[in-house]
C-alpha positions in Angstrom: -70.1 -14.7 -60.8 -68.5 -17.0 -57.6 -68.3 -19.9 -60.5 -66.6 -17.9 -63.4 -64.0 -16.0 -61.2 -63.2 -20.2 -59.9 -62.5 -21.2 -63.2 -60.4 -17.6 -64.0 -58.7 -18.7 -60.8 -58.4 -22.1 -61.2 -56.8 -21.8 -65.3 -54.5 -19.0 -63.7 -53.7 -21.8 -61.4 -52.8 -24.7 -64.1 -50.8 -22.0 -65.5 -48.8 -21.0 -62.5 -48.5 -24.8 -61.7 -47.4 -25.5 -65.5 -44.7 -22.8 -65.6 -43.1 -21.7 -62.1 -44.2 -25.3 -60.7 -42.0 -27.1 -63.4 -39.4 -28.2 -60.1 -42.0 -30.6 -58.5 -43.9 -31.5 -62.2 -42.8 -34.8 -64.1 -43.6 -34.1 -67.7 -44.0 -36.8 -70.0 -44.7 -36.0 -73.6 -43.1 -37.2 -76.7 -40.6 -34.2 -78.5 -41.5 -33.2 -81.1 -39.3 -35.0 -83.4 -40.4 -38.3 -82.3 -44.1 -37.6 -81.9 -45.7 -40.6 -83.5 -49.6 -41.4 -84.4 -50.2 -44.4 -85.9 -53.9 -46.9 -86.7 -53.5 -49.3 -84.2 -56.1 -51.4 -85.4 -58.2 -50.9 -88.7 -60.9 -52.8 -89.6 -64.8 -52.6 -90.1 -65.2 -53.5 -85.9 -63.1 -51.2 -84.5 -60.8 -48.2 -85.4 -57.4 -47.1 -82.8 -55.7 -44.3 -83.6 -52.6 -44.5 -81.0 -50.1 -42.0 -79.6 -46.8 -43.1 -77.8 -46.2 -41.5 -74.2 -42.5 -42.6 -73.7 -41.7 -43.5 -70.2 -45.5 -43.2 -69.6 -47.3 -45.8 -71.6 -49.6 -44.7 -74.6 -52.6 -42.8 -75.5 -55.7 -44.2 -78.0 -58.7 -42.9 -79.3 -61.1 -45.9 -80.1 -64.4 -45.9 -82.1 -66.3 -49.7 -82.5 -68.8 -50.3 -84.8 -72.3 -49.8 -83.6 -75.7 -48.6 -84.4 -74.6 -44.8 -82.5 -71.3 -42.8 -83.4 -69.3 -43.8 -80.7 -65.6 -42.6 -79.5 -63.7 -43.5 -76.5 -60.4 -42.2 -75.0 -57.6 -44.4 -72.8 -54.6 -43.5 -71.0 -53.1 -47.0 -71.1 -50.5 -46.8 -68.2 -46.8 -48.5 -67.5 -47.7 -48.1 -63.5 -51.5 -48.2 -62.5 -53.1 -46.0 -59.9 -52.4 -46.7 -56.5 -55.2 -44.9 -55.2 -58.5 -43.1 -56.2 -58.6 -39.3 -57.2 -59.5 -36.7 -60.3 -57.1 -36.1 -63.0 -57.9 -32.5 -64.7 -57.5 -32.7 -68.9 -56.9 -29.3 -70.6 -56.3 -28.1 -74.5 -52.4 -26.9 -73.4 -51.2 -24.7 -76.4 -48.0 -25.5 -77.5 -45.2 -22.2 -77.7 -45.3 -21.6 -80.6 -48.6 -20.4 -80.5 -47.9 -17.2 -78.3 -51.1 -15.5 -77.1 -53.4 -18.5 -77.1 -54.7 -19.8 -73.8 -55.3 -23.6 -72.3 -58.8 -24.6 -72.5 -60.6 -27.4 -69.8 -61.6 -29.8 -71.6 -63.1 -32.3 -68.7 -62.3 -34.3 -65.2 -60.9 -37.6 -65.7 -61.7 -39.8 -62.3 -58.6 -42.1 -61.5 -59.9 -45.3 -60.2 -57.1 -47.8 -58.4 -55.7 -50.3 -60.5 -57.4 -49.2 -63.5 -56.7 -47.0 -66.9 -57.4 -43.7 -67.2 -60.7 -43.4 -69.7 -62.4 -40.6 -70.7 -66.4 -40.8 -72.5 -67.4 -39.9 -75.7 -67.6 -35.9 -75.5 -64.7 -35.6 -73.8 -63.0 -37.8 -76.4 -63.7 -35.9 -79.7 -62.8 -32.8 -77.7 -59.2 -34.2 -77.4 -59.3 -35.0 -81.3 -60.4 -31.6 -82.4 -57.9 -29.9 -80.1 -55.5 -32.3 -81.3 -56.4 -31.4 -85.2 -56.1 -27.8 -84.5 -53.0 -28.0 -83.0 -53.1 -27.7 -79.1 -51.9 -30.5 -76.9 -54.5 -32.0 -74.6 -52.6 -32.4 -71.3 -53.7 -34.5 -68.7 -52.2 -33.1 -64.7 -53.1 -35.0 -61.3 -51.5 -35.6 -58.1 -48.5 -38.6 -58.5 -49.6 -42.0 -56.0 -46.5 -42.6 -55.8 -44.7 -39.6 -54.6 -46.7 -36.7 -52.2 -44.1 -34.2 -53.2 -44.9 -34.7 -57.2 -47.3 -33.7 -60.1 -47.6 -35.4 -62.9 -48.5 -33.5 -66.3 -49.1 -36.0 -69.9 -49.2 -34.2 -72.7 -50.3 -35.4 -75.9 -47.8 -33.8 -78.9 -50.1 -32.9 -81.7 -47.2 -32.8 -84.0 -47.2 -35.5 -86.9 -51.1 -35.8 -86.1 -52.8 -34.7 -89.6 -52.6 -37.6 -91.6 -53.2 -40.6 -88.8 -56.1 -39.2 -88.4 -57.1 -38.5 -91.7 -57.0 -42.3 -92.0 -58.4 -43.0 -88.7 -61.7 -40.5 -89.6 -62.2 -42.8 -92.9 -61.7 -46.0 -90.3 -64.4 -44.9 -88.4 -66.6 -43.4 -91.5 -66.6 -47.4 -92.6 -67.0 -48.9 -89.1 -70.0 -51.4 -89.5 -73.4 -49.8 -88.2 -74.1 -52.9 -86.0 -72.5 -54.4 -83.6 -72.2 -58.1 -82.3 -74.7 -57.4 -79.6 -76.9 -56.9 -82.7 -76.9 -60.1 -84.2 -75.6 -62.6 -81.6 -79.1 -63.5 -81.4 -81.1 -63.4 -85.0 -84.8 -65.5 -86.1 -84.6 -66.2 -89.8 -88.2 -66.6 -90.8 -88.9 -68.4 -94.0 -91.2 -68.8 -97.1 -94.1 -71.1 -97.0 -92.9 -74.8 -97.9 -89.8 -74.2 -98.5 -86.1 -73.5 -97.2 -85.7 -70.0 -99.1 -85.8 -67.0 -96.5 -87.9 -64.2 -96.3 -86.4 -61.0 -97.6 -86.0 -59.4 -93.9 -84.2 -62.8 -93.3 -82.0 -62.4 -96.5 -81.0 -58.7 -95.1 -80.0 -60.3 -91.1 -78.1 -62.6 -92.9 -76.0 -60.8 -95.2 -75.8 -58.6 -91.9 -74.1 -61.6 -90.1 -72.1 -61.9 -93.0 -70.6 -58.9 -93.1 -69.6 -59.4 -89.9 -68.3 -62.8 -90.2 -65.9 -61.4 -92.9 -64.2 -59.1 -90.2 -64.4 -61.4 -86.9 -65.0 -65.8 -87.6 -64.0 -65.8 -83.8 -67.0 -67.7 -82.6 -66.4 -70.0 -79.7 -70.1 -71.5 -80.5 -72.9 -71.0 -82.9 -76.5 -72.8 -82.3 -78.9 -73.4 -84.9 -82.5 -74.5 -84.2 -85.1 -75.1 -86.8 -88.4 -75.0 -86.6 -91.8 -75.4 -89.0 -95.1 -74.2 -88.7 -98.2 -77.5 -88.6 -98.7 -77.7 -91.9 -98.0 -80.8 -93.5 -97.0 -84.6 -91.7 -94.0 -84.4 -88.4 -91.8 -86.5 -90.0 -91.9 -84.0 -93.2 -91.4 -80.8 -90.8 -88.8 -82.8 -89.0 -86.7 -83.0 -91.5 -87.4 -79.7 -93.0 -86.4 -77.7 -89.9 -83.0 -79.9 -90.0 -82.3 -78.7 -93.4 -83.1 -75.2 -93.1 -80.6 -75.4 -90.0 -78.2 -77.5 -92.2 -78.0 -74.7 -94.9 -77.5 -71.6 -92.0 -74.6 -74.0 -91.0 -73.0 -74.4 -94.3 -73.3 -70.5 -94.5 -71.5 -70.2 -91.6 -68.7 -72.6 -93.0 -68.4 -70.6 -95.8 -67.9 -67.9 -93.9 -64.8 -69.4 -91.8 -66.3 -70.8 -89.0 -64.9 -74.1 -88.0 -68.0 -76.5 -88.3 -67.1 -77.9 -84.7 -67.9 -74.9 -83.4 -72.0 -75.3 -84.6 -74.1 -77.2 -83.6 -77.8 -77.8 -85.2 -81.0 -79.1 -84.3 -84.5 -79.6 -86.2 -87.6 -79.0 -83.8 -89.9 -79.4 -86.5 -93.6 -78.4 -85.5 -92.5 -78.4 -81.6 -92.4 -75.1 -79.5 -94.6 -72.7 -81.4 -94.3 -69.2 -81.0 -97.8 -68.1 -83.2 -100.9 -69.7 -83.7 -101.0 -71.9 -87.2 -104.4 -70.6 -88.2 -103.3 -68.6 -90.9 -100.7 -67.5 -93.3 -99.9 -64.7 -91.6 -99.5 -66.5 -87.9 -98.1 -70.0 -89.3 -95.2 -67.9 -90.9 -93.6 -66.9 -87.9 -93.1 -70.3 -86.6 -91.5 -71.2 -90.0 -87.8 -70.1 -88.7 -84.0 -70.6 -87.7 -83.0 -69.6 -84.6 -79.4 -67.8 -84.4 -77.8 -67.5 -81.3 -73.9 -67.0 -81.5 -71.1 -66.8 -78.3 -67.8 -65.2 -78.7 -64.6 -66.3 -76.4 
């Protein structure tokens, strides 16, 4: 009972602060009329749906592609935090919706020198207020000045169709990320250079990526054969499995300087060769890829 008649008191408080307060509040929030929402960036790695705060900085929602649903809110700020506190975010409704009420939404920690983020919950809250109309408004205490408050409100005018076209950004957002792949083993078929299906599927997976983001600062390729056969044949045969991931990779855009290959041939088994089964998984190519 103690808890709900804090939070009765403490949204009666917002409001109080929000309306009779205005004389010691800096509001910063785009009119109406100039509200703008624009894609940022679009691609199948990341989607930023963007919202400018004029005189404030700017506000963007950010999903990246991953194996999860993912969603990520920053407050991207012309003057950082001088010092550490709690910023509190509420669903303000704007007045033309007369008898609706503001809404908490969550507690934003402000850390010194640093953006203003908010999680993943916290972020799609934001969006669906947004989509319904309210203005998620941001108030804390100014660093800079004892005597102010600062309230940033986010106009949801002009909102509907950005974020149509950011939902279908993030909709296509690829389900992997480069964490995923930065390190692959492409196994292969016995006696030959042609990959196992699994392989096939990691590398069109690397592929898919390559055709968003060829931004490698350096690609490794080691080969590697089971015991079967002479060394000098398994030599070479681990070079030219390596030598055909690296002319995938060229193909891909990746300057050639940046990869480097090496044959192993029957060295550094990872399985016993006694059988098929065993010898197979030493048969294999060895991704490992660094980004700047």
């Amino acid at each position: 009972m103690i808890t709900k008649l804090f939070r009765v008191f403490l949204c009666f408080s917002m409001s109080v602060w929000t309306i009779s307060g205005s004389a010691a509040l800096r509001q910063y929030v785009a009119k109406v009329e100039n509200s703008e929402w624009q894609l940022k960036q679009k691609n199948r790695l990341q989607c930023t749906l963007s919202h400018a705060l004029p005189g404030y900085g700017e506000a963007m929602f950010t999903s990246f592609a991953s194996k999860q649903l993912n969603m990520e809110f920053e407050l991207d700020m012309l003057r950082l935090p001088k010092s550490y506190g709690v910023a509190a975010v509420y669903s303000v409704p704007p007045k033309w919706m007369p008898g609706q009420v503001q809404r908490a939404i969550a507690d934003m920690t402000i850390r010194k020198q640093y953006d203003g983020d908010l999680p993943e919950q916290a972020a799609w809250t934001m969006l669906s207020e947004l989509e319904k109309g309210f203005w998620p408004t941001i108030y804390y205490q100014d660093w800079y000045n004892q005597y102010d408050r600062v309230s940033v409100g986010l106009n949801a005018s002009n909102f509907a169709q950005p974020y149509t076209e950011f939902a279908e950004c993030v909709a296509n957002l690829l389900p992997y990320s480069f964490q995923d792949i930065a390190y692959t083993t492409l196994t292969y078929q016995f006696n030959n250079t042609v990959l196992t299906k699994y392989s096939q599927k990691r590398l069109a997976m690397i592929g898919e990526y390559l055709k968003e983001d060829t931004d490698l600062e350096l690609v490794l390729l080691d080969g590697y054969t089971d015991s079967y056969g002479g060394r000098a044949i398994n030599k070479q045969v681990s070079i030219r499995r390596a030598v055909e991931i690296k002319d995938f990779f060229r193909s891909m855009g990746v300057a050639p300087d940046r990869i480097e290959v090496t044959g192993h041939g029957e060295r550094r088994h990872i399985s016993p060769n006694i059988n098929e089964t065993t010898r197979g998984k030493n048969r294999r190519v060895i991704i490992r890829m660094t980004k700047p």
